[in-house]
VEXDREN-2710 file (C-alpha; in Angstrom, 1 decimal):
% VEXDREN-2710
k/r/px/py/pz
1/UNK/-20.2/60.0/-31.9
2/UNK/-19.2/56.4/-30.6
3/UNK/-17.6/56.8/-27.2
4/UNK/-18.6/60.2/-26.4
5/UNK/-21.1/58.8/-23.6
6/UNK/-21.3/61.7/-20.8
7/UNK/-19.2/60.4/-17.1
8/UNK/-21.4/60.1/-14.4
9/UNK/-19.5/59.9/-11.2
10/UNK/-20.6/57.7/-8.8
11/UNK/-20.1/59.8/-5.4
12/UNK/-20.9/57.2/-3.0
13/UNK/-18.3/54.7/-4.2
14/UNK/-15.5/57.2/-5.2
15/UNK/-16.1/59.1/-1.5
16/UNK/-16.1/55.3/0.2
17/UNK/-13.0/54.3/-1.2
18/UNK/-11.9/57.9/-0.3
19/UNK/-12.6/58.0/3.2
20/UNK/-10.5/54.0/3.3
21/UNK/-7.5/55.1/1.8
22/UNK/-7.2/58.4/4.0
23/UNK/-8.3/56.6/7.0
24/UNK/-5.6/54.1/6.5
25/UNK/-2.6/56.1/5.8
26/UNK/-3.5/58.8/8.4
27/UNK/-1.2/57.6/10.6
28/UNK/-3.7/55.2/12.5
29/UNK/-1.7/51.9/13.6
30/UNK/-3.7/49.9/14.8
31/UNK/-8.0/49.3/14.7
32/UNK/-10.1/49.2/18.0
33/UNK/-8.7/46.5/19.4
34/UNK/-5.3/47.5/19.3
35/UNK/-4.1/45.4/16.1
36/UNK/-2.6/47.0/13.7
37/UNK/-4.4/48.1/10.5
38/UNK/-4.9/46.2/7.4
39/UNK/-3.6/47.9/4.6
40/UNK/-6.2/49.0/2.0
41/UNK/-6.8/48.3/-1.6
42/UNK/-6.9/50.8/-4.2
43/UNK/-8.1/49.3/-7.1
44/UNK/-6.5/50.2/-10.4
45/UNK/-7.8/49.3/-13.9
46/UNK/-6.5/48.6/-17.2
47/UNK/-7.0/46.8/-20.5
48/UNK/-3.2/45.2/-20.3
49/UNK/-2.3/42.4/-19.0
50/UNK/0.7/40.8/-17.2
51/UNK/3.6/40.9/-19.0
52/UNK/2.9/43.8/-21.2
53/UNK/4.8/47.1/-21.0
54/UNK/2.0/49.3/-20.0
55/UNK/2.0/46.4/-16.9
56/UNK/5.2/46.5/-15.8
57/UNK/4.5/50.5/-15.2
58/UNK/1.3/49.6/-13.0
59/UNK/4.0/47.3/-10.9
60/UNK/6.5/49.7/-10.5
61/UNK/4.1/53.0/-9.1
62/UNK/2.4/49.6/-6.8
63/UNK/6.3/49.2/-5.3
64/UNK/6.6/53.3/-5.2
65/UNK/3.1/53.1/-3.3
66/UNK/3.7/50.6/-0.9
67/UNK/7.0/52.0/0.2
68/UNK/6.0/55.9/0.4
69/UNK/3.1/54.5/2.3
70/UNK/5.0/51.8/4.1
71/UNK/2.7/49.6/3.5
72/UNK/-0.4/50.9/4.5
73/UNK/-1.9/51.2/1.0
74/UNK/-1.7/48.7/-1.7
75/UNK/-2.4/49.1/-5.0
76/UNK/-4.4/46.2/-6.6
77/UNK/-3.8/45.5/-10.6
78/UNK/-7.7/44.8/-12.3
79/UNK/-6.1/43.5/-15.5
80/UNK/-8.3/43.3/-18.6
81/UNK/-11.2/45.5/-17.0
82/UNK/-12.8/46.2/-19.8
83/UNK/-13.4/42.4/-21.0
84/UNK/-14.1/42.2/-24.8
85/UNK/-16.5/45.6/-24.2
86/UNK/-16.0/47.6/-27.1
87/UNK/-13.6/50.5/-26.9
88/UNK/-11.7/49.0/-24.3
89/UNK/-9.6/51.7/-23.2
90/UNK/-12.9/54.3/-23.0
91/UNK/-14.2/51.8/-21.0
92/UNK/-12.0/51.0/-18.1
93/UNK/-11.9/55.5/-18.3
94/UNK/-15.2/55.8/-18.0
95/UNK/-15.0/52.8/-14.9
96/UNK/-12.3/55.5/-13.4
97/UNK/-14.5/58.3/-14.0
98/UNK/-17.7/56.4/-12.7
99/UNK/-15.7/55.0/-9.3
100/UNK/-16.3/51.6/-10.4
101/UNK/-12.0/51.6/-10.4
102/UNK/-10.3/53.9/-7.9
103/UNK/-7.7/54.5/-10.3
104/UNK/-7.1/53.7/-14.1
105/UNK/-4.3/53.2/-16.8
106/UNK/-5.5/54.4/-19.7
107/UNK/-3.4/55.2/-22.9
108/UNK/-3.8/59.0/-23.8
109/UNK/-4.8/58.7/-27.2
110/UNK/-7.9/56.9/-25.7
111/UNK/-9.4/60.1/-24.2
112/UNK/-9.7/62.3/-27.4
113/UNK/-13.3/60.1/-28.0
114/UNK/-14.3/61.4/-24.5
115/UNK/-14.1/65.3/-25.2
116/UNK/-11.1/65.9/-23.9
117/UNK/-8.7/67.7/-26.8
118/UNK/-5.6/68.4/-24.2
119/UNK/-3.7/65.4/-25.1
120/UNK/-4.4/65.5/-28.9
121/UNK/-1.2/66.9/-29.6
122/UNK/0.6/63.9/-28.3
123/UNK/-0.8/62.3/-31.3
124/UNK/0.1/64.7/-33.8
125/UNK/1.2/62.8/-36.7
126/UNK/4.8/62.6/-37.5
127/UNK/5.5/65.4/-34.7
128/UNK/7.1/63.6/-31.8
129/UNK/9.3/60.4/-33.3
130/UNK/12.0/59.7/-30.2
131/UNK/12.2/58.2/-27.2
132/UNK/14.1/61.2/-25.7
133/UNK/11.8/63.8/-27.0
134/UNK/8.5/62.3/-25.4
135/UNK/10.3/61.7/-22.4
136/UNK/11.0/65.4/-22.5
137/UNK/7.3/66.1/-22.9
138/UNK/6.3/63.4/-19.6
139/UNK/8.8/65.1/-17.3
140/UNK/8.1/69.1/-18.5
141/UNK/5.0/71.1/-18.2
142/UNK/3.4/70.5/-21.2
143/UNK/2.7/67.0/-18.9
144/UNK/1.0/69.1/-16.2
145/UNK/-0.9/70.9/-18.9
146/UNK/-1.9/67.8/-20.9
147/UNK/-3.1/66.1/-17.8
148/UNK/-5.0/69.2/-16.4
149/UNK/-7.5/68.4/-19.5
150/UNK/-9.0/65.4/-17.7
151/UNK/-10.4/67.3/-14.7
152/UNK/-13.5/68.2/-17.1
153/UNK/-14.9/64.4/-17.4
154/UNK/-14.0/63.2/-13.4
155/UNK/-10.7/62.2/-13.3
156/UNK/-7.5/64.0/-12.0
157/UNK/-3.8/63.0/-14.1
158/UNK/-1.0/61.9/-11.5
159/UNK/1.1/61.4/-14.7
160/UNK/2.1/60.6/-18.5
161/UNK/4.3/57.3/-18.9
162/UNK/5.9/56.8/-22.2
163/UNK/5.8/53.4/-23.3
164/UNK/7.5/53.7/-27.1
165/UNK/6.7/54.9/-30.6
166/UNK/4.8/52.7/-32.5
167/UNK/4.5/51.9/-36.5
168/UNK/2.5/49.8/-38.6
169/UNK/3.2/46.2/-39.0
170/UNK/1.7/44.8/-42.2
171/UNK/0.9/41.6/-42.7
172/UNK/1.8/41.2/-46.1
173/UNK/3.7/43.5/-48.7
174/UNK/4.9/46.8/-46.1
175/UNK/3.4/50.2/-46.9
176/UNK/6.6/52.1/-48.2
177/UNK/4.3/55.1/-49.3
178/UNK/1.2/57.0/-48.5
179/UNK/-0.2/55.6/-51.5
180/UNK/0.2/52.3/-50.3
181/UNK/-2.1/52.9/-47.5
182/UNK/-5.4/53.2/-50.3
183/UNK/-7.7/50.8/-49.6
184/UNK/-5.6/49.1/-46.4
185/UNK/-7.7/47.9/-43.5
186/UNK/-5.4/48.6/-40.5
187/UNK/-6.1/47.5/-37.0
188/UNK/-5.6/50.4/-34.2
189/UNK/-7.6/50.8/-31.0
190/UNK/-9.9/53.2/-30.6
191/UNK/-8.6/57.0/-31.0
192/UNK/-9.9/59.6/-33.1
193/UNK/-6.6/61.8/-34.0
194/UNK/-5.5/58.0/-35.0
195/UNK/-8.2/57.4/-36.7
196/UNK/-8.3/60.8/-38.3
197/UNK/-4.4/59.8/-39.0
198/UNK/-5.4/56.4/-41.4
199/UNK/-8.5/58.2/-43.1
200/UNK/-6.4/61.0/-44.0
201/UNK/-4.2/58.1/-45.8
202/UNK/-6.9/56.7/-47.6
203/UNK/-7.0/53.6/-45.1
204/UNK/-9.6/52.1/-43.0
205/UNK/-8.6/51.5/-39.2
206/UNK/-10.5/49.3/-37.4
207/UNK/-10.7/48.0/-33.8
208/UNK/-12.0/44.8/-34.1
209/UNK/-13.9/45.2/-31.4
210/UNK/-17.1/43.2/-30.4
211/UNK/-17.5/39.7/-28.8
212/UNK/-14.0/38.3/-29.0
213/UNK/-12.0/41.1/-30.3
214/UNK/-8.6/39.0/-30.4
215/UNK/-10.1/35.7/-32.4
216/UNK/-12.0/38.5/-34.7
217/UNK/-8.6/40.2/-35.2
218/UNK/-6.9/36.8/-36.1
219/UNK/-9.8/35.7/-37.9
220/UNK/-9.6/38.7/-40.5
221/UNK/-5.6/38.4/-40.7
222/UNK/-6.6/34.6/-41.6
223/UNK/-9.2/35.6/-43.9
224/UNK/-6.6/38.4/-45.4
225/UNK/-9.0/40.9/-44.5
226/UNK/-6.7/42.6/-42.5
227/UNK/-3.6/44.4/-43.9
228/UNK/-1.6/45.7/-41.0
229/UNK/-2.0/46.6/-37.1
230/UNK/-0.4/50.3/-35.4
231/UNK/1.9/48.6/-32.8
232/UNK/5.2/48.1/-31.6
233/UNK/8.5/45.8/-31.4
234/UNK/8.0/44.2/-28.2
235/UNK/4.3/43.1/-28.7
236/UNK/4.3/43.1/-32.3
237/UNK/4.9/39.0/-31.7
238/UNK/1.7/38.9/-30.1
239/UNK/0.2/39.6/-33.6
240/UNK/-1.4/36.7/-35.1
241/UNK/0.9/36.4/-38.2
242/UNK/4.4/36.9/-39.5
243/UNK/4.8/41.0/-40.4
244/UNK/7.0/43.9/-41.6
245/UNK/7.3/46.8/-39.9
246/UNK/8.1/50.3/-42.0
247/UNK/11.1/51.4/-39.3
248/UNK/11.2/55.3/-40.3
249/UNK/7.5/56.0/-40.3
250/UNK/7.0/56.9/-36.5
251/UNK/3.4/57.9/-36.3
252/UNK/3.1/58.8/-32.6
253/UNK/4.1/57.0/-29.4
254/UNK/2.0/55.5/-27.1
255/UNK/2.2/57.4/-23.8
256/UNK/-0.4/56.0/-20.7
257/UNK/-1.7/58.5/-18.2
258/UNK/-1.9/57.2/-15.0
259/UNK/-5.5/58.7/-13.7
260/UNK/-7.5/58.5/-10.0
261/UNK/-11.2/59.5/-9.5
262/UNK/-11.2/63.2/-9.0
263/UNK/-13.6/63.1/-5.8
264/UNK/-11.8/59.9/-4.3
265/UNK/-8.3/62.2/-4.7
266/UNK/-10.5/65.4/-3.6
267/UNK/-11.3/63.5/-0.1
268/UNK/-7.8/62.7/0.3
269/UNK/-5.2/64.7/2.8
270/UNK/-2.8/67.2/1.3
271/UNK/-0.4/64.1/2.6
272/UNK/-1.9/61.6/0.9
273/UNK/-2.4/63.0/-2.6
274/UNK/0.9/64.2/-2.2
275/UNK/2.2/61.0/-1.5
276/UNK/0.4/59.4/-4.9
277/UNK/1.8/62.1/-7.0
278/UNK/5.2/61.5/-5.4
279/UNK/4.6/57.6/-6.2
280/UNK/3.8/58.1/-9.6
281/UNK/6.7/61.1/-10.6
282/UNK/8.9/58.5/-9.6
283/UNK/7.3/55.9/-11.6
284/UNK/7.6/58.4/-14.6
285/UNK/11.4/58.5/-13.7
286/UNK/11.8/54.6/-13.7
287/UNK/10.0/54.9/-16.6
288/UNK/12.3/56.9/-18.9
289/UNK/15.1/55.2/-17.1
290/UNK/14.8/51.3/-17.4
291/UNK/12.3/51.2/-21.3
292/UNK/14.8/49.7/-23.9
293/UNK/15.0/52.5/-26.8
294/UNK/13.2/51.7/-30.2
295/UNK/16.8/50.7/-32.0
296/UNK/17.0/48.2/-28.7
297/UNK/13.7/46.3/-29.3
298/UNK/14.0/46.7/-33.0
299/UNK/16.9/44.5/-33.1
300/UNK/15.3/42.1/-30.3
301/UNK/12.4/42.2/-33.1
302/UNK/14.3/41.2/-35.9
303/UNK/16.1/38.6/-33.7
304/UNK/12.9/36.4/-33.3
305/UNK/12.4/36.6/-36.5
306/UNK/10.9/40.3/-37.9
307/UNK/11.1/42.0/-41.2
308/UNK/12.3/45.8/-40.9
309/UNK/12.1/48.4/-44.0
310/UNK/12.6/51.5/-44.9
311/UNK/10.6/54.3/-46.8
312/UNK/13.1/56.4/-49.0
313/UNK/13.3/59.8/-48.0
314/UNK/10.7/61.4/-50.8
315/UNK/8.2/59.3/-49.5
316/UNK/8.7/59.9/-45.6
317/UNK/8.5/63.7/-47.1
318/UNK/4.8/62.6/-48.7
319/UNK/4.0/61.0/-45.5
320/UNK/3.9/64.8/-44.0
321/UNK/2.1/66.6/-46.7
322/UNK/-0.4/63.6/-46.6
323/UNK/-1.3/64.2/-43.1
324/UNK/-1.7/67.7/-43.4
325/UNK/-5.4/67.6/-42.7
326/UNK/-5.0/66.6/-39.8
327/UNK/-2.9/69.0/-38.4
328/UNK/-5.4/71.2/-40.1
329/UNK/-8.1/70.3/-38.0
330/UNK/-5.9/69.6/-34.6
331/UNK/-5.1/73.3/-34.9
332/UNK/-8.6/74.8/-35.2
333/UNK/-9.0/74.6/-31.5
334/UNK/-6.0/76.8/-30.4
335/UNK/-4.7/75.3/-27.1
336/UNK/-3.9/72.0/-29.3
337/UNK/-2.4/74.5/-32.3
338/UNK/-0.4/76.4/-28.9
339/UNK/1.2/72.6/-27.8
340/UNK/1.9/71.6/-30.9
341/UNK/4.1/74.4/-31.6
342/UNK/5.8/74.4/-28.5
343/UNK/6.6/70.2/-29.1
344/UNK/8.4/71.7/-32.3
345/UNK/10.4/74.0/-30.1
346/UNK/11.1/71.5/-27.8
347/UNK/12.2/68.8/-30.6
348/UNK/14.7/71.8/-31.9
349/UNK/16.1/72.9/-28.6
350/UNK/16.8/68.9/-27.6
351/UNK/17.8/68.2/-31.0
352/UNK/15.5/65.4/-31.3
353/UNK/15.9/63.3/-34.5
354/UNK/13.4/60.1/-35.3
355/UNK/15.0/57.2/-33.5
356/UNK/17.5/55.0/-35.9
357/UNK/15.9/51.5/-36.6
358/UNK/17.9/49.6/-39.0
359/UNK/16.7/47.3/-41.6
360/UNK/16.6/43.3/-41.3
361/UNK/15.4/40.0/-42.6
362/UNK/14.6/38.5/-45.6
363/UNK/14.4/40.6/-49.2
364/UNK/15.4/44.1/-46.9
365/UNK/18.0/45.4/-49.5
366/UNK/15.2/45.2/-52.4
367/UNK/12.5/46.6/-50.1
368/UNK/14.7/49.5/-48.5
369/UNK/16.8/50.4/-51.7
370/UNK/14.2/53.0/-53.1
371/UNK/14.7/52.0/-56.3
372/UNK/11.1/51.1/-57.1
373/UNK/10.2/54.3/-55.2
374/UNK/12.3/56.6/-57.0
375/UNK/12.0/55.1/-60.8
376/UNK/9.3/55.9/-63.3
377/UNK/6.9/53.0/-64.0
378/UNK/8.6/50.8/-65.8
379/UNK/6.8/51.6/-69.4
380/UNK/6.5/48.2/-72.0
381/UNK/4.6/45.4/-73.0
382/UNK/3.6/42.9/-70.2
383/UNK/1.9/39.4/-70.9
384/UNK/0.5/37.1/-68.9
385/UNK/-1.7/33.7/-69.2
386/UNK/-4.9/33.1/-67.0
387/UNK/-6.4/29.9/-67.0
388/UNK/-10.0/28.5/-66.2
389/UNK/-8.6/26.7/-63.4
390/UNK/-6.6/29.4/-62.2
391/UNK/-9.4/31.7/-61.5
392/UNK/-11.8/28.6/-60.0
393/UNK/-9.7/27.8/-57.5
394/UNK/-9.2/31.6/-56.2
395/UNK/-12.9/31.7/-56.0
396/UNK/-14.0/33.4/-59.1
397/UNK/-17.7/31.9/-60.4
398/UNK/-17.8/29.7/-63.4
399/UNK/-18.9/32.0/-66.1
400/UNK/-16.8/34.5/-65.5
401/UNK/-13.6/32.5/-65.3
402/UNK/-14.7/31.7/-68.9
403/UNK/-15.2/35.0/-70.2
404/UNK/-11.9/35.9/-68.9
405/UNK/-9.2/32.7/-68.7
406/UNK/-6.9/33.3/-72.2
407/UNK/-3.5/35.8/-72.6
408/UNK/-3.7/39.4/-71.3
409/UNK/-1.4/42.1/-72.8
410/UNK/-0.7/45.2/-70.4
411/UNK/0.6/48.0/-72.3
412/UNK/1.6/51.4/-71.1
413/UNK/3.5/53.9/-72.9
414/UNK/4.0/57.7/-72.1
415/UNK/0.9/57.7/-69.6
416/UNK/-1.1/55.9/-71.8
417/UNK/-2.9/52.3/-71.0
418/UNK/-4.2/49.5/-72.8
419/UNK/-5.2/45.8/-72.1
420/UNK/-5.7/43.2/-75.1
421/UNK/-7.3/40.0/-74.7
422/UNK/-6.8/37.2/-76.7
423/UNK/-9.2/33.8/-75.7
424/UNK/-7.9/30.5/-75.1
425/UNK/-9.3/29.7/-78.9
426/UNK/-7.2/32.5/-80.3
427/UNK/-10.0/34.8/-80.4
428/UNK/-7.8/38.8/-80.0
429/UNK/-9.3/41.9/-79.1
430/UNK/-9.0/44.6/-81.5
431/UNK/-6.2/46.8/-80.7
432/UNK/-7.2/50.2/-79.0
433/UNK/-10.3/48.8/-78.2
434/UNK/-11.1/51.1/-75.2
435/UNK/-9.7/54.3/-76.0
436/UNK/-8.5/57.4/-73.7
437/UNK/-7.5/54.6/-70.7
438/UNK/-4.1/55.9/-69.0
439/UNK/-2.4/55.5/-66.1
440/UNK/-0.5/57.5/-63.4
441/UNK/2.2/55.8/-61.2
442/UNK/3.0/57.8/-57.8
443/UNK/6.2/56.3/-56.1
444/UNK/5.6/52.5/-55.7
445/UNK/1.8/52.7/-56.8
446/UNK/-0.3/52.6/-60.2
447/UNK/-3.6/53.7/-61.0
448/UNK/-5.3/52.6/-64.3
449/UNK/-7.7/55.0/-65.3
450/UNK/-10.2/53.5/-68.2
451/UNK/-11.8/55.2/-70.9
452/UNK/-15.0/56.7/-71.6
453/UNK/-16.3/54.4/-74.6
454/UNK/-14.9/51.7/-76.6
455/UNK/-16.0/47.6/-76.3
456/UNK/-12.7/46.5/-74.2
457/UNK/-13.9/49.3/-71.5
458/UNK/-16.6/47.0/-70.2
459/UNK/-18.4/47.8/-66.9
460/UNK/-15.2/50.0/-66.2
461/UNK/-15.8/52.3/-68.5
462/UNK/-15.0/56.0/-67.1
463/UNK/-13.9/54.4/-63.7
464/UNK/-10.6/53.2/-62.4
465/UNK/-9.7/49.6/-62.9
466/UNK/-7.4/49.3/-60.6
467/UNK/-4.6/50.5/-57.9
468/UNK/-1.9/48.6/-56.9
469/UNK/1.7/48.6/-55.3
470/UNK/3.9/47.8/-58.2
471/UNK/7.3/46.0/-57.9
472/UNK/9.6/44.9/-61.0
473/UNK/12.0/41.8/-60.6
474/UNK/14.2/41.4/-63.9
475/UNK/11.6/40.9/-66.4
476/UNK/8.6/40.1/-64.1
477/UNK/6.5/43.1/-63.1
478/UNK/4.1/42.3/-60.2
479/UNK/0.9/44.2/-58.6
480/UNK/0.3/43.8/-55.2
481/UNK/-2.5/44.6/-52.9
482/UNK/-4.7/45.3/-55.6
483/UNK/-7.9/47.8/-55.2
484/UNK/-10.6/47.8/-58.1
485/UNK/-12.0/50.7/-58.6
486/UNK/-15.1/49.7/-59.9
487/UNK/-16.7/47.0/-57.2
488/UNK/-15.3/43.5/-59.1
489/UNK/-12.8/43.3/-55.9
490/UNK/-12.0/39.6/-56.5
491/UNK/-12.4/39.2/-60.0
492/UNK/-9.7/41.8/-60.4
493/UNK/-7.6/40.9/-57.9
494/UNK/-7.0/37.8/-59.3
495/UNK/-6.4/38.8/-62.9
496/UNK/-4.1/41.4/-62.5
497/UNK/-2.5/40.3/-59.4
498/UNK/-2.8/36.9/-59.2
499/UNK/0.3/36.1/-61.7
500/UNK/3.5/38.4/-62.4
501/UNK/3.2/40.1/-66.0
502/UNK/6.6/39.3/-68.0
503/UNK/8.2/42.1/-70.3
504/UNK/7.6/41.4/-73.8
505/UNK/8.4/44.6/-75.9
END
């Protein structure tokens, strides 16, 4: 398994940069010559960088230290430690658990590809969807318990710091229903319950990771190979396009524990590691206190210029029963199935709803309505016109933008499909000419399911043409994000969702 690599911990580093940080806040003021002591560096890793919110944590438990201490240890920030590495939160862990860093940032959903399972329920999908439930989880036992998981690969937990929920932000037309997520390629760091959370979906997330992982990132939003990225409103401008986020669909949050080496903690006086833990409960505190709730930063989000929608509530109810196999396997190891059942309790005795984000920006009434959601496909006869040129210029090969440029004829009545061709010389299909095709619509999606035998079914024959979102503008019925079923990704793509169809019968 890809970031499963075994810790090795370092013992001479983690015990040197032990025996400096308990030698200088022993209470020793001054060195051999009578001066007083220079404080010591405790170096502390993470993949963020200034300015970010998982930052602006690391500063505030570095002010805790260096007052608790009075100034005789300061914590020093290694920003970006893990370079362009692949699985960059794994590896600035792995750094902690090593003693390369003394301490580490690392997000928990990070830690799940290491063998630990004692965070996993964190990232239960769906399960914990406000700001005041997780920060009932940081400050309660479950945190203690959670963070007790990470002894077993090195590194000892000082705390869990919530840093917001997070939602997917796509790039093009928003995922309003599970069955939007077919096909999607979503960018999300490394994880496996996250992972295991898009799969489940039918999605395929993807780090990007590998040489530059940012200009590969922008490169396949450029490209539009990239459909959305699992994020949230105050970084989601850092993406490298316009997007919409789907406000009701809470996945998980993003909560960071705040780790040391367990042998550089172990070497440490009662005082000391007391005085770390006091630093960083605090931290937690200032935490909860001073990070702006998900309603704040969705308006702030929509203010510089954001799209927020809104799934209807059938769909957010699909959303659960679609992840179902996760929570399936989660709860085959029972400490994981224990916390997540105790997270429910919690939710009910705190009364925890999802957080309210309200809807903004440009076409939001059409996109949150639920009209298109909670309709029946919109049965008739569509027509549209495909041209030579049309299909050259979106990158379809000469001879088959000859065999197909003319008028297409979409038909779909009672479950039942059929397409008729007629060529730019007049030439028509016989009618029926591929028999048994139908079609099945769930919420905003269709699926066109060809027949088994018949000269229109072509090399589709038995397969699925294609899926697609669907949306219906007065007479114009469009099909977005379109997925072939049968490998002619482009080719279909363009002819069935390259022009809106227009009611004819």
């Amino acid at each position: 398994m890809k970031g499963s690599t075994t810790f090795k911990v370092v013992l001479v580093v983690a015990a040197a940069a032990s025996v400096a940080l308990a030698a200088c806040t022993s209470g020793s003021t001054g060195d051999k010559a009578g001066g007083e002591a220079a404080p010591v560096a405790v170096r502390l890793g993470t993949d963020d960088t200034p300015g970010r919110p998982g930052a602006a944590q690391i500063e505030e438990f570095s002010r805790q230290v260096q007052e608790l201490s009075k100034g005789q240890v300061r914590i020093d920030p290694v920003w970006r430690a893990a370079g362009d590495e692949d699985d960059w939160d794994q590896v600035v862990a792995r750094k902690v658990a090593g003693g390369e860093l003394d301490m580490g940032m690392v997000p928990a959903r990070a830690w799940d590809t290491e063998g630990v399972t004692s965070l996993r329920a964190l990232h239960a999908p769906l399960l914990v969807t406000s700001d005041n439930l997780t920060a009932r989880i940081v400050k309660g036992e479950l945190a203690r318990e959670m963070l007790a998981g990470l002894e077993t690969v090195g590194v000892t937990g000082l705390a869990l710091l919530p840093e917001g929920p997070r939602h997917v932000f796509a790039f093009g037309d928003p995922p309003l229903s599970p069955a939007d997520y077919e096909g999607m390629v979503v960018r999300a760091p490394r994880s496996e319950t996250t992972y295991a959370v898009f799969e489940a979906l039918g999605a395929k997330p993807d780090d990007f990771s590998g040489g530059s992982r940012d200009d590969r990132f922008a490169e396949g939003v450029r490209k539009g190979e990239v459909d959305g990225a699992e994020s949230a409103f105050p970084i989601a401008g850092s993406l490298p396009a316009p997007t919409t986020a789907v406000g009701n669909v809470t996945f998980f949050p993003k909560v960071n524990s705040l780790v040391i080496n367990t042998d550089a903690f172990q070497n440490l006086t009662d005082e000391h590691q007391a005085m770390l833990r006091d630093a960083a409960a605090r931290t937690v505190d200032w935490a909860i206190k001073t990070t702006r709730s998900d309603t704040e930063r969705a308006k702030e989000y929509c203010a510089n210029g954001g799209r927020i929608v809104l799934a209807s509530q059938a769909e957010v109810a699909k959303f659960e029963q679609a992840v179902q196999p996760v929570y399936d396997e989660l709860e085959q190891d029972a400490a994981t199935k224990a916390m997540i059942a105790r997270i429910r309790s919690l939710s009910e005795e705190v009364g925890a709803v999802p957080t309210a984000v309200e809807p903004c920006g440009k076409g939001t009434q059409v996109a949150t309505s639920g009209d298109e959601s909670a309709k029946s496909f919109p049965e008739g006869v569509y027509r549209t016109e495909i041209t030579e040129e049309f299909l050259l210029q979106a990158g379809i090969d000469a001879p088959n933008a000859v065999d197909h440029a003319g008028i297409w004829t979409l038909t779909f009545n009672k479950g039942e499909f059929n397409a008729g061709y007629t060529s730019p010389d007049g030439e028509a299909d016989p009618p029926d000419n591929c028999p048994g095709s139908t079609y099945s619509a769930e919420g905003s999606r269709v699926t066109i399911q060809m027949g088994q035998d018949g000269p229109g079914c072509g090399s589709a024959a038995g397969q699925v043409l294609f899926s697609a979102r669907w949306t219906l503008q007065g007479e114009q019925l469009r099909f977005l994000r379109v997925r072939s079923g049968h490998g002619s990704d482009l080719l279909i793509a363009t002819l069935f969702g390259g022009k809106p169809f227009i009611k004819i019968g």
